[in-house]
N, CA, C and O atoms as CSV, one atom per row, in Angstrom:
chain,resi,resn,atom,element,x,y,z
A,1,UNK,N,N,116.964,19.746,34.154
A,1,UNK,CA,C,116.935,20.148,35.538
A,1,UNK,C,C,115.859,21.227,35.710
A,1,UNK,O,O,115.781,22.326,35.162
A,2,UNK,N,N,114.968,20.590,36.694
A,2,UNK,CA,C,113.880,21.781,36.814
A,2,UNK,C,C,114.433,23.339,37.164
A,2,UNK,O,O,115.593,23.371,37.575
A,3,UNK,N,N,113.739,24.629,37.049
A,3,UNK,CA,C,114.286,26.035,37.472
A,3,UNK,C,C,113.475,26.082,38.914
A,3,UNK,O,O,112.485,25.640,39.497
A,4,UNK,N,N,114.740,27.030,39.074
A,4,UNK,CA,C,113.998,27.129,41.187
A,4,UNK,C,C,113.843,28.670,40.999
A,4,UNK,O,O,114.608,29.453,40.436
A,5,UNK,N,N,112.916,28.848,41.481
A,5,UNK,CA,C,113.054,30.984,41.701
A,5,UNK,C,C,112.794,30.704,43.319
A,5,UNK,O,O,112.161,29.929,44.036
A,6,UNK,N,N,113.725,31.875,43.432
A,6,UNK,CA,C,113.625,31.895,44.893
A,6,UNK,C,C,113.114,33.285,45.221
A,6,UNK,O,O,113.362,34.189,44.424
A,7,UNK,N,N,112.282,33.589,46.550
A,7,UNK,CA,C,111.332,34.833,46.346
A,7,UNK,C,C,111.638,35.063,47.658
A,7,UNK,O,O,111.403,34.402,48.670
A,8,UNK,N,N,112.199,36.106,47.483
A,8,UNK,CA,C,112.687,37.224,48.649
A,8,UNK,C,C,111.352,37.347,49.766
A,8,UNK,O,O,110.189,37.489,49.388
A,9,UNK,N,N,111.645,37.288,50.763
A,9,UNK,CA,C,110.471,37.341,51.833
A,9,UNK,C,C,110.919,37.039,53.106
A,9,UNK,O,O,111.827,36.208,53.119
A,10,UNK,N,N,110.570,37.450,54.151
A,10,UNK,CA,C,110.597,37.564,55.426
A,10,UNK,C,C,109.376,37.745,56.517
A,10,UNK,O,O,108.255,38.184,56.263
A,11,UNK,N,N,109.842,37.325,57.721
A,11,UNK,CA,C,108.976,37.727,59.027
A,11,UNK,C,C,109.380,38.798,59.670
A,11,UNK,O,O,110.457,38.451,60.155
A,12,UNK,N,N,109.218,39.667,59.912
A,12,UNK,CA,C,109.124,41.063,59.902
A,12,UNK,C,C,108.790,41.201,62.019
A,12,UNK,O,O,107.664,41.473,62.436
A,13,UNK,N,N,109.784,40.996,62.821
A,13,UNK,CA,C,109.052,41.412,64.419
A,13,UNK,C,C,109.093,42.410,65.018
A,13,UNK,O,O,110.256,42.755,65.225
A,14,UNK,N,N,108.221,43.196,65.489
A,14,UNK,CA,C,108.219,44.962,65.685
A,14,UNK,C,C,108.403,44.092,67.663
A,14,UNK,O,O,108.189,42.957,68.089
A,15,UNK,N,N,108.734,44.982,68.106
A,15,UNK,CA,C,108.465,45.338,69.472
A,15,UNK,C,C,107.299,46.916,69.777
A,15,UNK,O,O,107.369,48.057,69.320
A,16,UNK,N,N,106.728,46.537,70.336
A,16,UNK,CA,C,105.671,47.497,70.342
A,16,UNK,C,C,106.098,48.133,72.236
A,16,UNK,O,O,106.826,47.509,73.008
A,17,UNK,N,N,105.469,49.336,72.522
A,17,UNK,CA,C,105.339,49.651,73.836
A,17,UNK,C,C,105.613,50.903,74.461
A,17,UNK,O,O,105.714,51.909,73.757
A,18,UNK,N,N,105.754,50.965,75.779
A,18,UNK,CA,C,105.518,52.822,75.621
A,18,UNK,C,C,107.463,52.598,75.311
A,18,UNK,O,O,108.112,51.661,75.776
A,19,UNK,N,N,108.149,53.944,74.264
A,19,UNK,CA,C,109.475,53.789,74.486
A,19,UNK,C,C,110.781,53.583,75.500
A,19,UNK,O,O,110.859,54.302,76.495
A,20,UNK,N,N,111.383,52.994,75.338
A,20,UNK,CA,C,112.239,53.090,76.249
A,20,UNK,C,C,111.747,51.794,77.668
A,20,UNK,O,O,112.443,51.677,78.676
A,21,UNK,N,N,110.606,51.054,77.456
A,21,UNK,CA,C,110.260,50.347,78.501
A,21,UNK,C,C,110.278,48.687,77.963
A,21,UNK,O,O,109.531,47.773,77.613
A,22,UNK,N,N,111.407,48.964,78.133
A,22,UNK,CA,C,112.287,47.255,77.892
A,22,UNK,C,C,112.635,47.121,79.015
A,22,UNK,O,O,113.822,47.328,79.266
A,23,UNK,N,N,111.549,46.650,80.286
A,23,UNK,CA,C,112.271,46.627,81.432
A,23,UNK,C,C,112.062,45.078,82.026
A,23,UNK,O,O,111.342,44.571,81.165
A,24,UNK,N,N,112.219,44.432,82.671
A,24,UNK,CA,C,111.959,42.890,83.564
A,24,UNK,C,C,110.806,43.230,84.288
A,24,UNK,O,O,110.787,43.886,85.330
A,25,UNK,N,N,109.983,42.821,83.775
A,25,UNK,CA,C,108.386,43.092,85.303
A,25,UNK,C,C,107.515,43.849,83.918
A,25,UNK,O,O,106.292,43.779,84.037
A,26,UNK,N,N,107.878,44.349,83.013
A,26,UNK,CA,C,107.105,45.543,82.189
A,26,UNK,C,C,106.258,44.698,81.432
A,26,UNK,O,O,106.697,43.569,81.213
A,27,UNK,N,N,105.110,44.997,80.971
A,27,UNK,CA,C,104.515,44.275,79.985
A,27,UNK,C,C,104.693,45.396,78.463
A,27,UNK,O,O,104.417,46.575,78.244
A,28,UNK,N,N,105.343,44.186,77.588
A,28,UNK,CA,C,105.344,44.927,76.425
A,28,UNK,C,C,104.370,44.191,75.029
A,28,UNK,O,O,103.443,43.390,75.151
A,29,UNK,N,N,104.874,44.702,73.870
A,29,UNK,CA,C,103.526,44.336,72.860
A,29,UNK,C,C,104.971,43.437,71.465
A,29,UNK,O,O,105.833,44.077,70.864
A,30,UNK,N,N,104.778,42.178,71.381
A,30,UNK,CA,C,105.250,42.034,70.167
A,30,UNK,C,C,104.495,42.179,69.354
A,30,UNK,O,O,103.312,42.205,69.693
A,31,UNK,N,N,104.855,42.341,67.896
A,31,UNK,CA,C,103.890,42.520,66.222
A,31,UNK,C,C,104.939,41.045,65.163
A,31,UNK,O,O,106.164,40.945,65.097
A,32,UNK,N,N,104.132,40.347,64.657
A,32,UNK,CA,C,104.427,40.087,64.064
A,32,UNK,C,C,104.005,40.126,62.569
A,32,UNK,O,O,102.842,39.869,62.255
A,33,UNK,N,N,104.925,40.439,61.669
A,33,UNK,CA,C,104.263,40.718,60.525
A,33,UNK,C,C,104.682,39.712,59.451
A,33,UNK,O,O,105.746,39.136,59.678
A,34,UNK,N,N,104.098,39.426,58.426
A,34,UNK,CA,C,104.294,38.693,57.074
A,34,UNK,C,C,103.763,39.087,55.656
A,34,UNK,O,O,102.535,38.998,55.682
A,35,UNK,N,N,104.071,39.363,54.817
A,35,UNK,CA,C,103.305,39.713,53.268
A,35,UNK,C,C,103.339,38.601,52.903
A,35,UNK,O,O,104.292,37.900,53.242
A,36,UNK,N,N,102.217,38.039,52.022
A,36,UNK,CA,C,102.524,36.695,50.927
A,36,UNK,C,C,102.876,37.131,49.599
A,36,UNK,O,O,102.088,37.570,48.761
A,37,UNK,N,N,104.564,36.922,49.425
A,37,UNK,CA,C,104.625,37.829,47.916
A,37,UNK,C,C,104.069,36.935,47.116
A,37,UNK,O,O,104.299,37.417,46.007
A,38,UNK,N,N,103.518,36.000,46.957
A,38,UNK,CA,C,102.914,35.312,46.122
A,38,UNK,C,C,101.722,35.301,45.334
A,38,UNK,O,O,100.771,35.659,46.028
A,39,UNK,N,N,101.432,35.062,44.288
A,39,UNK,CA,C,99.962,35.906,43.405
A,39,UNK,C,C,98.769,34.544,43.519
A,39,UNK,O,O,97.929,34.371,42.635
A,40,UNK,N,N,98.863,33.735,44.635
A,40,UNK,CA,C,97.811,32.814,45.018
A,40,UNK,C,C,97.321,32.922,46.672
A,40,UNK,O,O,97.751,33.817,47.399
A,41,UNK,N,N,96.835,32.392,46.910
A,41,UNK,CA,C,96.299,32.144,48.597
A,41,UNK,C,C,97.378,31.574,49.274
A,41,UNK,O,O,97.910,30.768,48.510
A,42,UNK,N,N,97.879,31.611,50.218
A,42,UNK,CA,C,98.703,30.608,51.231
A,42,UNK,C,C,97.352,29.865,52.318
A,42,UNK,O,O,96.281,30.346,52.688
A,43,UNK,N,N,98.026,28.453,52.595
A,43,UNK,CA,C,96.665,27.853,53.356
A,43,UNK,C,C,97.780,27.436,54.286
A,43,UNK,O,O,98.991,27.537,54.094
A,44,UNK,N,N,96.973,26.822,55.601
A,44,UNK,CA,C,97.339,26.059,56.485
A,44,UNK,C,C,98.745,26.578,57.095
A,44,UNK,O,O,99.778,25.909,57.087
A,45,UNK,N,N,98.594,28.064,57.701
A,45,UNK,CA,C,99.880,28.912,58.398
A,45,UNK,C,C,100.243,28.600,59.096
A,45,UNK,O,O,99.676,28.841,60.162
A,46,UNK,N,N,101.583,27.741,59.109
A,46,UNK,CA,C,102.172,28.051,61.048
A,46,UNK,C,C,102.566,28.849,61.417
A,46,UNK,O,O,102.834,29.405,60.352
A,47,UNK,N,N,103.015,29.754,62.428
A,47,UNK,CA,C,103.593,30.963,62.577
A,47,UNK,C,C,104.020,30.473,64.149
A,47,UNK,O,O,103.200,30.103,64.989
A,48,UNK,N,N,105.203,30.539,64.315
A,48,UNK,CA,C,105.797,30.491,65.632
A,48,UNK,C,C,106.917,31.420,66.444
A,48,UNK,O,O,107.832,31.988,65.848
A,49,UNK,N,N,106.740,31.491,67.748
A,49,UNK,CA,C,107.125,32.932,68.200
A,49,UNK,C,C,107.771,32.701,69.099
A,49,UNK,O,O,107.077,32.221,69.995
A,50,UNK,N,N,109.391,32.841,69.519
A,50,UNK,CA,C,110.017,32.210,70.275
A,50,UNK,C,C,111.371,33.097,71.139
A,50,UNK,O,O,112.566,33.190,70.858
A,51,UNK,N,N,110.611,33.626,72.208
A,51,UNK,CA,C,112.156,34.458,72.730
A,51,UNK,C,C,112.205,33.715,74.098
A,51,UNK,O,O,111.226,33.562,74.829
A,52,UNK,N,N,113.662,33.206,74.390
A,52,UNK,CA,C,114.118,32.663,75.622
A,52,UNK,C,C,113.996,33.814,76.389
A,52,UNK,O,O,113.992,34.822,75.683
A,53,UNK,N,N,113.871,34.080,77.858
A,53,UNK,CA,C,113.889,35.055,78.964
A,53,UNK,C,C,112.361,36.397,78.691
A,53,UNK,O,O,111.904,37.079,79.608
A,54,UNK,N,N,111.903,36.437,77.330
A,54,UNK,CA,C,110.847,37.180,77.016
A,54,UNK,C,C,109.569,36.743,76.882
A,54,UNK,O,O,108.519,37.352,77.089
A,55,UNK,N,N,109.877,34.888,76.274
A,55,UNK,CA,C,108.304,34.796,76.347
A,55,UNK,C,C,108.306,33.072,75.850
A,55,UNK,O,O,109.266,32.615,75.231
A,56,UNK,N,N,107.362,32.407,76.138
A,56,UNK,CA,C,107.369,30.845,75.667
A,56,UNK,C,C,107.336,30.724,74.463
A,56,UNK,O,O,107.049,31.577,73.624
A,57,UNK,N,N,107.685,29.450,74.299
A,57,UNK,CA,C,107.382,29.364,72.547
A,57,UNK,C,C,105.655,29.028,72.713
A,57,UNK,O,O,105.058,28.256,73.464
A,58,UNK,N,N,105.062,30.200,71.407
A,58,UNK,CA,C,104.025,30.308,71.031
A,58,UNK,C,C,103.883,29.905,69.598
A,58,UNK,O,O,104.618,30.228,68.665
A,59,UNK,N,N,102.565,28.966,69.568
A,59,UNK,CA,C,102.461,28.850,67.614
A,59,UNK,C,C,100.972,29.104,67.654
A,59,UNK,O,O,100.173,28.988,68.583
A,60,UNK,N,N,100.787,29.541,66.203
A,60,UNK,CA,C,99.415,29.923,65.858
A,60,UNK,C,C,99.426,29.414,64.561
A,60,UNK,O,O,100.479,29.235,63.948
A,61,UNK,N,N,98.154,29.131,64.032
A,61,UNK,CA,C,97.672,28.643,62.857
A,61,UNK,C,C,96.539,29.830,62.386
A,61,UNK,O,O,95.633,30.261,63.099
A,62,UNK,N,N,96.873,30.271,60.857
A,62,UNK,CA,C,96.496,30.860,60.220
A,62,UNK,C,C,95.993,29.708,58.810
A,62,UNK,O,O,96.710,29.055,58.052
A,63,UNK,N,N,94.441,29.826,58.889
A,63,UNK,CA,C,93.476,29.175,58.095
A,63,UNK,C,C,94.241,29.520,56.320
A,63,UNK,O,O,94.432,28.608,55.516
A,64,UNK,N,N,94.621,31.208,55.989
A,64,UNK,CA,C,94.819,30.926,54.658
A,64,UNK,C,C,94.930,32.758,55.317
A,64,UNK,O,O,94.316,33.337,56.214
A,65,UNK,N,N,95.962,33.181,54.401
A,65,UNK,CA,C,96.465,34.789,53.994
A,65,UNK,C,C,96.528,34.866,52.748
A,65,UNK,O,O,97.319,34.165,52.116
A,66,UNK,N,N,95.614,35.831,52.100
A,66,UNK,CA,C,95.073,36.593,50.754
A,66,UNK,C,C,96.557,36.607,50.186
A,66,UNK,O,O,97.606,36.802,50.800
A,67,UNK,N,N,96.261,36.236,48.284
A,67,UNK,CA,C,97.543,37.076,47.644
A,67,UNK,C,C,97.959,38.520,48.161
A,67,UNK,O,O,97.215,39.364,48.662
A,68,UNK,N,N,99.409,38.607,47.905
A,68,UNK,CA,C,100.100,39.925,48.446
A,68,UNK,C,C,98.774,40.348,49.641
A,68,UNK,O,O,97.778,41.071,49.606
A,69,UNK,N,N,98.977,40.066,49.959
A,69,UNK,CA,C,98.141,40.795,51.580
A,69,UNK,C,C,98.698,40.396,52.990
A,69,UNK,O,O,98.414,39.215,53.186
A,70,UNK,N,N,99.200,40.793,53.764
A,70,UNK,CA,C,99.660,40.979,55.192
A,70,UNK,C,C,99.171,40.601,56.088
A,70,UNK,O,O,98.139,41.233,56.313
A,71,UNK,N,N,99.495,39.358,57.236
A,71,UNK,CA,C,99.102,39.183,58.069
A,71,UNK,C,C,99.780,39.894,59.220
A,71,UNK,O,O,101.006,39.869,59.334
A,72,UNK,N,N,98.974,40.544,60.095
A,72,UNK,CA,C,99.611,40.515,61.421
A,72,UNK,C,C,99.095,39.944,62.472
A,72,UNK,O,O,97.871,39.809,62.467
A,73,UNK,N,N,99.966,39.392,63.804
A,73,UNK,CA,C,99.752,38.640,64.675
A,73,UNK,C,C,100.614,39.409,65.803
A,73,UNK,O,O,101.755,39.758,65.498
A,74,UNK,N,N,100.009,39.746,67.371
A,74,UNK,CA,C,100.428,40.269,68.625
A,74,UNK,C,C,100.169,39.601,69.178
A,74,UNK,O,O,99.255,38.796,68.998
A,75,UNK,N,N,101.161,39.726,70.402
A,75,UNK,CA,C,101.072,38.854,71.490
A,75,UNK,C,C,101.901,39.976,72.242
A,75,UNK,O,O,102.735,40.712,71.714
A,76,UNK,N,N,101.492,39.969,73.662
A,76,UNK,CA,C,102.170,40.568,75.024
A,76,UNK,C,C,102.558,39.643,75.447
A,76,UNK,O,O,102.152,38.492,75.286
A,77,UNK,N,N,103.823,40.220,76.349
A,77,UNK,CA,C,104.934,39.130,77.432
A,77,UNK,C,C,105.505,40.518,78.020
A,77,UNK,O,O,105.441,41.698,77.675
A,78,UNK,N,N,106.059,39.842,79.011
A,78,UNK,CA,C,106.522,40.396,80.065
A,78,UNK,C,C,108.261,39.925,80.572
A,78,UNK,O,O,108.534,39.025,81.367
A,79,UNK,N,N,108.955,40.553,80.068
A,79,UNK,CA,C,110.608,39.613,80.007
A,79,UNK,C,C,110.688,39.548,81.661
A,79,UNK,O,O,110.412,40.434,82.470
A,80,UNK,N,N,111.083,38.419,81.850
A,80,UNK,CA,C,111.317,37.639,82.875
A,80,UNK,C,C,113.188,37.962,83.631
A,80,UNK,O,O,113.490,37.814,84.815
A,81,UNK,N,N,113.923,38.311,82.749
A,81,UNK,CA,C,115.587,38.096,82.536
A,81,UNK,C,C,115.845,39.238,81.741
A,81,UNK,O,O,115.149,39.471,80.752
A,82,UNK,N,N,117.079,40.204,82.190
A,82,UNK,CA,C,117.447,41.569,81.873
A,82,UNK,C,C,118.705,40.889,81.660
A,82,UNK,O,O,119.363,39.966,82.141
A,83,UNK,N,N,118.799,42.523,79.887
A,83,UNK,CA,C,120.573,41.755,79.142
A,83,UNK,C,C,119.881,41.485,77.884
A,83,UNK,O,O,118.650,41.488,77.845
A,84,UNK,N,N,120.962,41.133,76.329
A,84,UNK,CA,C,120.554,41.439,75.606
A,84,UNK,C,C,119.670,39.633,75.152
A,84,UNK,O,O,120.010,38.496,75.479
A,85,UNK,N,N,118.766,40.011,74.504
A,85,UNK,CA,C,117.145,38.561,73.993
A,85,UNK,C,C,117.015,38.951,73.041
A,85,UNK,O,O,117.189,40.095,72.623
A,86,UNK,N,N,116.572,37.738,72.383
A,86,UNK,CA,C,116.098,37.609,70.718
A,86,UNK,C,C,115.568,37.186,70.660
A,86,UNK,O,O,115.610,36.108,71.253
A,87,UNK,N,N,114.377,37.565,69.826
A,87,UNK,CA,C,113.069,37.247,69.288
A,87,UNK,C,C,112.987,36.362,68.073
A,87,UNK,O,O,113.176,36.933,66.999
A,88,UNK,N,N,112.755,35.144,68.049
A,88,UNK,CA,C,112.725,34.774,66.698
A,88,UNK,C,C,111.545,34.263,66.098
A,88,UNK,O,O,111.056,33.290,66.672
A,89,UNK,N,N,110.892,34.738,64.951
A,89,UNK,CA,C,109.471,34.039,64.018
A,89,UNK,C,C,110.043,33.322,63.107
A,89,UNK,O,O,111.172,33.247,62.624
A,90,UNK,N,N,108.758,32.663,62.923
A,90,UNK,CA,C,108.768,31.392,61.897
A,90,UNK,C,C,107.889,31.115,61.065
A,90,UNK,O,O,107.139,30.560,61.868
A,91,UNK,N,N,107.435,31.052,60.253
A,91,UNK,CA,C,106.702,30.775,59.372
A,91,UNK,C,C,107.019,29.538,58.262
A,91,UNK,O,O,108.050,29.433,57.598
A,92,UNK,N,N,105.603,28.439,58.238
A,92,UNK,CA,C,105.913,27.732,57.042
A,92,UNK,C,C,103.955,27.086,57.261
A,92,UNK,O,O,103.085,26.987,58.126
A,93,UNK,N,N,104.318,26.677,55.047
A,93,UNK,CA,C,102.862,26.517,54.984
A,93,UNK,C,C,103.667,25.556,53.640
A,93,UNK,O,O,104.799,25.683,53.172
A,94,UNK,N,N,102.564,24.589,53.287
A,94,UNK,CA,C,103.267,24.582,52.441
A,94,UNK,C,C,103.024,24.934,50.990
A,94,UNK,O,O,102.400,24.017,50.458
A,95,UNK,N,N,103.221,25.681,50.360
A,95,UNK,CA,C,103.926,26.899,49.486
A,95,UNK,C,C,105.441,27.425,49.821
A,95,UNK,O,O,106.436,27.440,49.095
A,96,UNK,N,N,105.266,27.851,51.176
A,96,UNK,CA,C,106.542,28.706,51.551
A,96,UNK,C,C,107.068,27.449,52.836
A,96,UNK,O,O,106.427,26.683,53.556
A,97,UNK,N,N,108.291,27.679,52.687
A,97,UNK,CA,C,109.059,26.754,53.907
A,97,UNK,C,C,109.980,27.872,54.522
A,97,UNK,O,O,110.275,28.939,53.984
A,98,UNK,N,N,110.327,27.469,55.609
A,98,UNK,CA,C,111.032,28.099,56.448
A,98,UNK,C,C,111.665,29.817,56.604
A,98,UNK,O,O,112.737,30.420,56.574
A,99,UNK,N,N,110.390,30.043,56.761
A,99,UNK,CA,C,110.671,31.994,56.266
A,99,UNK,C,C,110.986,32.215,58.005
A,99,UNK,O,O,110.517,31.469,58.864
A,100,UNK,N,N,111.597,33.026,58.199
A,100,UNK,CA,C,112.039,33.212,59.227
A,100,UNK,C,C,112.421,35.353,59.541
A,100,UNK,O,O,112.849,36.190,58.745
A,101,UNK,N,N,112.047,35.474,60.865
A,101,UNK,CA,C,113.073,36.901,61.340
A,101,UNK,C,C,113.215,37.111,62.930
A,101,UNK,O,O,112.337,36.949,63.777
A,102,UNK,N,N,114.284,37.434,63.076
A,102,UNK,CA,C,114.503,37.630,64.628
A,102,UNK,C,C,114.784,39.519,64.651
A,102,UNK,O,O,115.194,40.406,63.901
A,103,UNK,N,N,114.343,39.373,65.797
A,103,UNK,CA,C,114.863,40.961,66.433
A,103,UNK,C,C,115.688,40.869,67.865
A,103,UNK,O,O,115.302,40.239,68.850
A,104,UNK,N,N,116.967,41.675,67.757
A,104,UNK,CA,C,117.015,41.841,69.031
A,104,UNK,C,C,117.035,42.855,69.998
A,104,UNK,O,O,117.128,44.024,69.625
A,105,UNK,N,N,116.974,42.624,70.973
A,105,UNK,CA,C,116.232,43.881,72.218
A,105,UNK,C,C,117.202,43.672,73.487
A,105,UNK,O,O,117.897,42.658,73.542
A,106,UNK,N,N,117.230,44.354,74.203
A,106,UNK,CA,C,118.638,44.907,75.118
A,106,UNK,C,C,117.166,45.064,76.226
A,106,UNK,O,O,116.289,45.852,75.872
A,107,UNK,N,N,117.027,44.436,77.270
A,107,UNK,CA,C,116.091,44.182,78.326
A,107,UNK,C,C,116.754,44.838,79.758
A,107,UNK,O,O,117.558,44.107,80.336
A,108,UNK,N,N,116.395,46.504,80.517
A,108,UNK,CA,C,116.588,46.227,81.213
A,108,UNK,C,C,116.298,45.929,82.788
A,108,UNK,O,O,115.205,45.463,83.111
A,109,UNK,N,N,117.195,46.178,83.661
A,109,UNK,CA,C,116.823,45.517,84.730
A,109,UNK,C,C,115.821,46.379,85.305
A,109,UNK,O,O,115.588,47.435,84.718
A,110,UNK,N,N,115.090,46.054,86.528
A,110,UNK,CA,C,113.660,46.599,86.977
A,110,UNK,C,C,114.490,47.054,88.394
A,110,UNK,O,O,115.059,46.345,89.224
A,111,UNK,N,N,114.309,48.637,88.320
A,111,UNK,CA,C,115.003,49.992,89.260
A,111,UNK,C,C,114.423,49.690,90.793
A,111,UNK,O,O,114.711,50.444,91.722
């Protein structure tokens, strides 16, 4: 039976913006982050970015991310719907399958 190692790793989503301005109408900053713990190149990145009421589903393609080296990827949105939203990333190439991280954020209403 072949050995499997399995390698700890994640998508990493910051919310960026001035503090406290999680509001409906506000424009804020997502970050998305990734390390490749891996000691080769990753090629052919999907990276997909998906919050209901905050923002469409977005995908991007990343050509190839350096051993152990960090990609980051931003995007602005503007939440549409106040109350608590989740952010969820995605990542797969193939090397790595289904790496995934969500954040969630408490949106509120516009005064």
């Amino acid at each position: 039976m072949p050995t499997v190692n399995r390698i700890k790793t994640q998508v990493v989503i910051i919310w960026g913006g001035v503090p406290g301005e999680k509001v409906v109408g506000k424009e804020m900053i997502v970050r998305v982050e990734f390390t490749n713990p891996l000691s080769r190149e990753l090629t052919d990145v999907l990276v997909r970015l998906d919050g209901p009421g905050l923002l469409r589903p977005i995908s991007k393609k990343f050509s190839k991310i350096a051993k152990n080296s960090t990609l980051t990827w931003e995007e602005t949105c503007i939440p549409k719907r106040a109350g608590p939203r989740k952010l969820i990333a995605s990542l797969n190439c193939d090397a790595i399958r289904h790496v995934y991280g969500e954040l969630d954020i408490d949106i509120q209403s516009a005064v």
